[in-house]
C-alpha positions as CSV (number, residue, x, y, z in Angstrom):
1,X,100.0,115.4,122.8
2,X,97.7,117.4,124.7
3,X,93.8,117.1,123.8
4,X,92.7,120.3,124.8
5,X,89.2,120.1,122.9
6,X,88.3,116.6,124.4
7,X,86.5,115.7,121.3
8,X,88.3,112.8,121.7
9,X,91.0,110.7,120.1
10,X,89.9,107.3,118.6
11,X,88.9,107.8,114.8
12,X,86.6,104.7,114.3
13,X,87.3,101.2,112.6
14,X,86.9,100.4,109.2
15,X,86.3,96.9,106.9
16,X,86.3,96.5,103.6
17,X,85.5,93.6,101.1
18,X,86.7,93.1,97.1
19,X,86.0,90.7,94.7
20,X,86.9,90.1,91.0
21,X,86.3,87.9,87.8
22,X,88.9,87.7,85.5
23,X,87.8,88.7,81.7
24,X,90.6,87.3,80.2
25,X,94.1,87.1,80.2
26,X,94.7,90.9,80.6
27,X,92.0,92.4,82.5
28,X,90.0,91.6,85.5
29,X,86.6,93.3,86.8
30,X,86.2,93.7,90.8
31,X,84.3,95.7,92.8
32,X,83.9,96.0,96.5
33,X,82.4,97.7,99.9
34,X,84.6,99.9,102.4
35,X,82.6,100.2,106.0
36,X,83.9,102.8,108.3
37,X,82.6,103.4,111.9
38,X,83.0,106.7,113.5
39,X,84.9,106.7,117.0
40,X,84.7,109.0,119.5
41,X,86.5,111.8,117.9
42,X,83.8,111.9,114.8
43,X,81.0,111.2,116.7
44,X,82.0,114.6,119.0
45,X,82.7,116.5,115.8
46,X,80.8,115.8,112.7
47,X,77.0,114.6,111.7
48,X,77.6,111.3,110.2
49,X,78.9,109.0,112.3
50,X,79.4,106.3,110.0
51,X,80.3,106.1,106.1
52,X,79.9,103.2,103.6
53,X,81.4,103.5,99.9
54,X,81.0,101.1,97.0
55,X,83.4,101.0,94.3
56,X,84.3,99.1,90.9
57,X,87.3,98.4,89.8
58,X,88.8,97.3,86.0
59,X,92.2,96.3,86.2
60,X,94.9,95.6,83.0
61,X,97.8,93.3,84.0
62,X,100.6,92.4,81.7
63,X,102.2,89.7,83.1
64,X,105.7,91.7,83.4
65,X,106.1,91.2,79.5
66,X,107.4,94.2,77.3
């Protein structure tokens, strides 16, 4: 593949961390934090060079019964 801009090709890294508490039997409450870090290619071609997102999560499990 040739990179005829040369904005570059890495991306960037990312890390991300999650935690829950179980309600009850059925559902469980988490939320977590997703860290991304602009590479070379984003640093070259946008504003932001880094992004950081928060997010909560309710999840329903059912044990596999029906």
């Amino acid at each position: 593949m040739n990179n005829k801009t040369n904005h570059g090709r890495h991306l960037g890294a990312e890390i991300d961390g999650y935690s829950w508490y179980e309600l009850n039997k059925h559902f469980n409450l988490g939320g977590g934090v997703g860290y991304f870090g602009g590479g070379q290619f984003l640093t070259n071609v946008t504003t932001s060079h880094s992004y950081t997102t928060y997010y909560i999560a309710l999840n329903f499990k059912d044990n596999g019964k029906r």
